[in-house]
N, C-alpha and C positions, 0 to 999 in steps of 0.2 A: 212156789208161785202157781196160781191155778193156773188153768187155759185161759180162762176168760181176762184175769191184770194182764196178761202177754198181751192181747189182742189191740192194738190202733181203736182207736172212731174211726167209722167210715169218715168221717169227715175232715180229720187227720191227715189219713193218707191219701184221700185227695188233695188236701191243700200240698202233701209234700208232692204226689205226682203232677200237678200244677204245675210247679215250679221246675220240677225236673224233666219234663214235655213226655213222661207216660201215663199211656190212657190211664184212667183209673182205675176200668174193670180192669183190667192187666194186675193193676197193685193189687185188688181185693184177690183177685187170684190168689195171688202170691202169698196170700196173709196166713199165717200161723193159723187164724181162726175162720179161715173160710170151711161154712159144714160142706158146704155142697161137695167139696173138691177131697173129703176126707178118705173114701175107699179110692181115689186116685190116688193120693198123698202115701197107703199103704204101698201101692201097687209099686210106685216110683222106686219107695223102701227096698223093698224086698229084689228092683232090678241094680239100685245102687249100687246093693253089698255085694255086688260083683266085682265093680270098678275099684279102681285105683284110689286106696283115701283119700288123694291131694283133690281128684275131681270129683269125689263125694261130698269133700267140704265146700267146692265152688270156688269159685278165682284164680287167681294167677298165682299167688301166693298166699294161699290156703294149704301147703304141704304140709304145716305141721300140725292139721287141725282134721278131727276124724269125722265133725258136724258140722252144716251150714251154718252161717250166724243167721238167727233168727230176723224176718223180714225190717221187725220196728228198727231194731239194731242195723241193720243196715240201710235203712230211711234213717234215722237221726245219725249215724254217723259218714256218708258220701256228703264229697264235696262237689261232687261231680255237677247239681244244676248248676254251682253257679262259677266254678275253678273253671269249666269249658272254654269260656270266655278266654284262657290264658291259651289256646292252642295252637296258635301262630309261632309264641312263644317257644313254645314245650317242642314242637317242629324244629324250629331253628336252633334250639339246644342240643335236641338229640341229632342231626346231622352233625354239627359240630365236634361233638363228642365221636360219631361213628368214623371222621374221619379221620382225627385223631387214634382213635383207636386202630386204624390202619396203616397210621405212619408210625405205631409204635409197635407192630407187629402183632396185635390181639387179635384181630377179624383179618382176614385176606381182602383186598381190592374188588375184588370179586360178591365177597358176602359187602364189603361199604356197599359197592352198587345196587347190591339189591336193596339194603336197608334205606338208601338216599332216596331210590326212585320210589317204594315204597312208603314211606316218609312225606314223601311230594303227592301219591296219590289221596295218604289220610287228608292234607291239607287242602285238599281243592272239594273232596268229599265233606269234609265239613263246611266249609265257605259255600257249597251248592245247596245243602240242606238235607243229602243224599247218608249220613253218616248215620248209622243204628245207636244210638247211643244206648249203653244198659248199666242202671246202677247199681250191678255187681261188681260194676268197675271200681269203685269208691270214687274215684277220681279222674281227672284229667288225664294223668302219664299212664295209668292201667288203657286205658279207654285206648288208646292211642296203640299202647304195646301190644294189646288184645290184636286189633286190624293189622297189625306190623307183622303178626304170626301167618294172619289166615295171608298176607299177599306177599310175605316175604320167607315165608316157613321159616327153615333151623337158622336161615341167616338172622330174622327177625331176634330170636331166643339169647343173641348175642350181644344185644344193643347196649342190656344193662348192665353189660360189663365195665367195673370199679366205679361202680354209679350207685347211688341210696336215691330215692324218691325225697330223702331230706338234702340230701345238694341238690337235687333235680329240680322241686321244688322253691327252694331258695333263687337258683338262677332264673326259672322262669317269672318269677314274682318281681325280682331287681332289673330284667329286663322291660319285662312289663312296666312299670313304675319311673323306669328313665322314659321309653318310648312315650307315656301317657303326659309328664311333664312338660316334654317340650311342646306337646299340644298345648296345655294348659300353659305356659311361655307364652306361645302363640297367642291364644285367645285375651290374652292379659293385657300384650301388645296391642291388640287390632282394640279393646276399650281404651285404653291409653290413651292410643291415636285418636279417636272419638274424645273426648276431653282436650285434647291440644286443639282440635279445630275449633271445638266449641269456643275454647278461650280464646282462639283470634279472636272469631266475631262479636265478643263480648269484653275487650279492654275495656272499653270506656261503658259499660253496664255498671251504672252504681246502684248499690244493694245495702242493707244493713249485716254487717258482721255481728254475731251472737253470741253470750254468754250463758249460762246459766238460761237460756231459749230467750230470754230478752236481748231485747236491740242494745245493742255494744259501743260498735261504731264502725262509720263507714268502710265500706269495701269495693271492690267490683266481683261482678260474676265469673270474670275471668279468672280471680284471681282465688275465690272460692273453689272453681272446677280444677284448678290445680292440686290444691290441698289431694286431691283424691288421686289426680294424677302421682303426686309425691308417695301414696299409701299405695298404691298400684306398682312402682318402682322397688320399692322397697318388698312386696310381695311377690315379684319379680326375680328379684336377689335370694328371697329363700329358697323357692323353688329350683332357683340356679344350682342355693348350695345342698339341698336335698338331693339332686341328680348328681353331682359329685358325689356324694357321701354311698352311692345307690351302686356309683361305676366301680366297683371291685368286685370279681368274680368267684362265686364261690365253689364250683366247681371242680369234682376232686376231693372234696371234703369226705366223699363217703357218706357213711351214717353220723359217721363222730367224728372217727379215728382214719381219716382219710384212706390209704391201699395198700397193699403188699406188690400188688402189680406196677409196671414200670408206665405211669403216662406221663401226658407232655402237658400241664393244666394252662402254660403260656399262650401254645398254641390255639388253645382253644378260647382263653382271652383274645385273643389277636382276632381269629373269625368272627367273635361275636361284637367288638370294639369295645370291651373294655379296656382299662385304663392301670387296672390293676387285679391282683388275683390275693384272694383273703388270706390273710396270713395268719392264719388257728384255725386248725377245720373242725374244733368245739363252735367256737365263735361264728364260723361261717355256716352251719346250719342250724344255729342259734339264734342267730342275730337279725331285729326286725328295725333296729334302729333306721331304719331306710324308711319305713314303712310310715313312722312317728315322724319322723321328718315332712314326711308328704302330708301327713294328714296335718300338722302343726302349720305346715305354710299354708293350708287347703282351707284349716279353719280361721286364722287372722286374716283369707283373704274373704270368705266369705264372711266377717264380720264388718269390713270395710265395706262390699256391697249393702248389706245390713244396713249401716249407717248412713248410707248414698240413698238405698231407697227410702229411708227416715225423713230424710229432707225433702226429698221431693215428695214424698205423701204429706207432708207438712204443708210445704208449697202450694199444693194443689188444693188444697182445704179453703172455704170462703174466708176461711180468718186469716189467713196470708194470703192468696191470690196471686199468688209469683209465675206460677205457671198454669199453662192448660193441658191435659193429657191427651195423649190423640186416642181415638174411638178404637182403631186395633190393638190397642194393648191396655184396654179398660174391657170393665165387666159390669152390668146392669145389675138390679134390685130384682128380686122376687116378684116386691110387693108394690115397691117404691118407684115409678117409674121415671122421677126429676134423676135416681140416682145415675152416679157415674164414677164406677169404684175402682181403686187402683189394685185389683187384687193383685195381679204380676207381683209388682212392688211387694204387699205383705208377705207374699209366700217366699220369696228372696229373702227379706229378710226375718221370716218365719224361721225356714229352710237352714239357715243360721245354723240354729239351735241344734238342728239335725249333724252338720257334718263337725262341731264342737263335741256332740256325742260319741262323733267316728271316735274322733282323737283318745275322750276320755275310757273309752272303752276300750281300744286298743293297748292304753298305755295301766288298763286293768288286769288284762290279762298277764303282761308281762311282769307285773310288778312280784307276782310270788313261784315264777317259774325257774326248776333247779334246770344246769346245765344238763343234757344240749338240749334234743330237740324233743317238744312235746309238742301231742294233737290240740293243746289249746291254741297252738300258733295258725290251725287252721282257720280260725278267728280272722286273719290278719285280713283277709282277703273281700271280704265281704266289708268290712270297715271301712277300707281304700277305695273299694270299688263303689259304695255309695256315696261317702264325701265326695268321687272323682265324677259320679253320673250326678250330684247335684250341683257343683260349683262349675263344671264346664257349661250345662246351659246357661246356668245361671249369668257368665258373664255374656256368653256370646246376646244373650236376650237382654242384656245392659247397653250392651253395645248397639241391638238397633232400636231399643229405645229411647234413648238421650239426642240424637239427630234429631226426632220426629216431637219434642216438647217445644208449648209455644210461651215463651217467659214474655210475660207481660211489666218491662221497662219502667213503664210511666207508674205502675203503681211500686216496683222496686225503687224507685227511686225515693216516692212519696214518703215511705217507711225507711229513710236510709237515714233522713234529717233529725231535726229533734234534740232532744237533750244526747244524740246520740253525738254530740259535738262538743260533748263538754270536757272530755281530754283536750281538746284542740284550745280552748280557752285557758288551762291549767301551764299546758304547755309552753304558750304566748311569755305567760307569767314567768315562766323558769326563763326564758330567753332571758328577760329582762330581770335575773339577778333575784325572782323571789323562791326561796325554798321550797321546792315540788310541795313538802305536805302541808304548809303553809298555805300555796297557789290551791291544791287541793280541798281543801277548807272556804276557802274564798268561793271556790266556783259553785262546789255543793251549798253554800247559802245562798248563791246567785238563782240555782236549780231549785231550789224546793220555793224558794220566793215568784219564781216564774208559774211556778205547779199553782201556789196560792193563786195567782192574777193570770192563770189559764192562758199563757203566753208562750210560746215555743223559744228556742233561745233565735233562732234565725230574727224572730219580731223586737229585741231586743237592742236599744241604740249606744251608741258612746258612753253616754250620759248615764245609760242604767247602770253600766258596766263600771263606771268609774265610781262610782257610790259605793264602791266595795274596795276599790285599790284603785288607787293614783297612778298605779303602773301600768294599767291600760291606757294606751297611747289615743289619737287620733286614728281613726279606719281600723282598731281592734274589733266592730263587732262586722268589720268584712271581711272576717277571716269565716265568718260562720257559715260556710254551706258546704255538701257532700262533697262537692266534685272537685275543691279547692282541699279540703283535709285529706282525700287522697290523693290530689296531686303530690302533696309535701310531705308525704310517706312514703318517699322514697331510698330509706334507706334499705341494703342491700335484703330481701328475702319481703318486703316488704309491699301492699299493694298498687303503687301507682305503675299506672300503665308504661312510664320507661324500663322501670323495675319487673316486672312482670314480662314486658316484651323480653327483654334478657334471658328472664329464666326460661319462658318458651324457645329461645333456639337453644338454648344447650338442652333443654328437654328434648328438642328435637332430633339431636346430634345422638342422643342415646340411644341405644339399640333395646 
């Protein structure tokens, strides 16, 4: 390979140091192909071959390598801009583990304390902003162990003791992933709750129910903003059981083959509050199943906002007129100054497509991966962490917009009548002894004979009604209005406001 294929675009390696918060001249520095820096580059050479191979080749764990890895190779392979994110995590695991490691007699009390207190300084140095981060580290746990040396010295060197960076990893990411869940729990809650209040205020909102986006038949609005509250419960529950599935610790595992050293891997469950400790330490730094879990609950929920926001972009359109958006969570025309666009809405359910991606693409990588662990699993993180930075705004930004829409009643209701009553006439018919598809037949030529003479069925008398069947009684065509066919849908799951009031307090009673 010449000089010149080795070499980055400048524009490359700014995009990676972008992301990874170093300057750029810094990276072009650093570059295999900077000329400027060439009779330095000798110079450095020739003071190298002095040193010790392990800090000839650079890092931590470089011992068995006599050359640097080349810069690009170390830009496309650190996970470090965005695995950082875990170091709360990767803190509270390694304490855990160091103080195990001193009730099993590995480190003295003495080396724990230094590594604890040290461990507490990396974590405030980071959270301040004060942390040098450099992506020779590759990663988060280097990064961390690096500063553990310079403030902990030989006690630091001890840390990784019967530890692999593949359990260490694995716990940090399943802690992470519980911890981020019950946020997203959270957030799922406080929309939910947003939809139950709305259905108070809106029992008796009658609306047209939709099929096929045609008028169906009647509903209420309350009893529509459930539907979603129901798809928000159940999205609720998976997340529930994603965070189960997440609480065993893997820990101890090693690289593979778990240790020869005597540890306690219980105890160290017990500190971090797991629930369980993996039982294959193939399998535990193996295993992303935690991860597919998240993102599988992450993408049915963000399909369900998707579809929420469907509605109400519908809604708000002059061809429905259901609602009005309020002016903080719309967006103007360019060109067009009448408009008033729901972008929020599209990009929810844009955004969609996005954390669907997470999913498929995680569950890509896994599909041809041999046991145990490989770097394509460093994948995983990046996948969970965008589904998880787009479906948390996502809802929390549902939740203060549903409050602030102003549904306009008098024209839902307008659009709720109609032929959209003509189950309710079929029905009539079954009470009194006629064969549903028989009543069915009847009604549909009642309907297209109405369509001919530009008639609604509401304008419809006794007399029209009977022309078809004898079994429309006296007062059959006052059965025909919105707010009377859903009274009488009241059977159990069903929208009349008795029915509906019901489901709302056990809705309520739910956690």
């Amino acid at each position: 390979m010449s000089r010149i294929q080795m070499v980055p675009s400048v524009a490359w390696r700014a995009a990676a140091d972008a992301i990874s918060g170093r300057p750029v001249d810094e990276a072009i520095d650093r570059s295999a192909g900077n000329d400027a820096d060439a009779s330095r580059s000798k110079d450095m050479k020739s003071r190298s071959s002095k040193a010790p191979a392990a800090n000839r080749a650079g890092g931590l764990i470089r011992g068995r390598f006599s050359r640097a890895r080349l810069p690009e190779v170390e830009a496309f392979t650190a996970s470090l801009p965005f695995d950082r994110r875990l170091f709360r995590h990767d803190i509270r695991g390694s304490i855990a583990h160091a103080r195990m490691l001193a009730k099993a007699g590995l480190i003295s009390r003495r080396e724990c304390g230094a590594i604890v207190a040290g461990l507490t300084q990396i974590e405030a140095e980071i959270s301040s902003g004060t942390f040098k981060f450099d992506r020779a580290d590759e990663d988060i746990h280097l990064a961390v162990e690096r500063r553990l040396f310079a403030i902990a010295g030989e006690a630091g060197r001890k840390l990784h003791t019967a530890r692999s960076r593949n359990d260490q990893v694995a716990l940090d990411f399943r802690m992470f992933v519980r911890d981020e869940i019950r946020r997203v729990i959270g957030l799922i809650a406080a929309l939910r709750g947003v939809l139950l209040r709305l259905a108070r205020r809106h029992l008796g909102t009658i609306m047209p129910g939709y099929t096929h986006l045609q008028r169906a038949q009647p509903v209420t609005l309350a009893h529509h903003l459930l539907a979603y509250a129901e798809m928000l419960s159940r999205d609720s529950d998976r997340f529930c059981d994603a965070a189960r599935r997440a609480d065993s610790m893997p820990l101890g595992a090693g690289a593979l083959a778990a240790t020869t050293l005597k540890i306690d891997r219980r105890m160290v469950a017990r500190e971090l509050g797991f629930k369980s400790i993996a039982a294959n330490s193939i399998d535990a730094v193996s295993d992303r199943d935690f991860a597919v879990d998240f993102l599988a609950a992450a993408a049915l929920c963000a399909v369900h906002l998707s579809r929420l926001s469907e509605e109400i972009i519908l809604w708000s359109g002059s061809e429905f007129g259901f609602v009005e958006l309020p002016d903080e969570f719309s967006t103007g025309s360019s060109m067009m100054p009448q408009k008033k666009n729901p972008d929020l809405l599209e990009l929810i359910r844009g955004k969609s497509g996005r954390v669907i991606g997470d999913l498929m693409a995680m569950l890509t990588v896994l599909k041809g991966l041999p046991l145990a662990y490989n770097s394509d699993l460093q994948e995983d993180k990046e996948r969970v962490f965008d589904a998880l930075d787009t479906i948390a705004p996502a809802l929390n930004l549902m939740a203060q917009l549903l409050p602030a829409l102003k549904f306009d009643k008098q024209r839902m209701r307008m659009a709720a009548g109609g032929f959209a009553l003509a189950t309710d006439l079929a029905e009539y018919l079954v009470e009194r002894g006629v064969p549903f598809r028989r009543a069915h037949e009847i009604v549909g030529t009642i309907v297209r004979e109405a369509v001919v003479a530009r008639k609604s069925l509401e304008e419809l008398t006794d007399a029209d009604l009977r022309r078809h069947s004898s079994e429309f009684g006296r007062g059959a065509a006052g059965i025909l209005s919105a707010e009377k066919s859903v009274a009488r849908r009241n059977v159990e799951g069903g929208p009349a406001a008795e029915t509906v009031g019901r489901r709302l307090r056990d809705l309520g009673r739910q956690k």
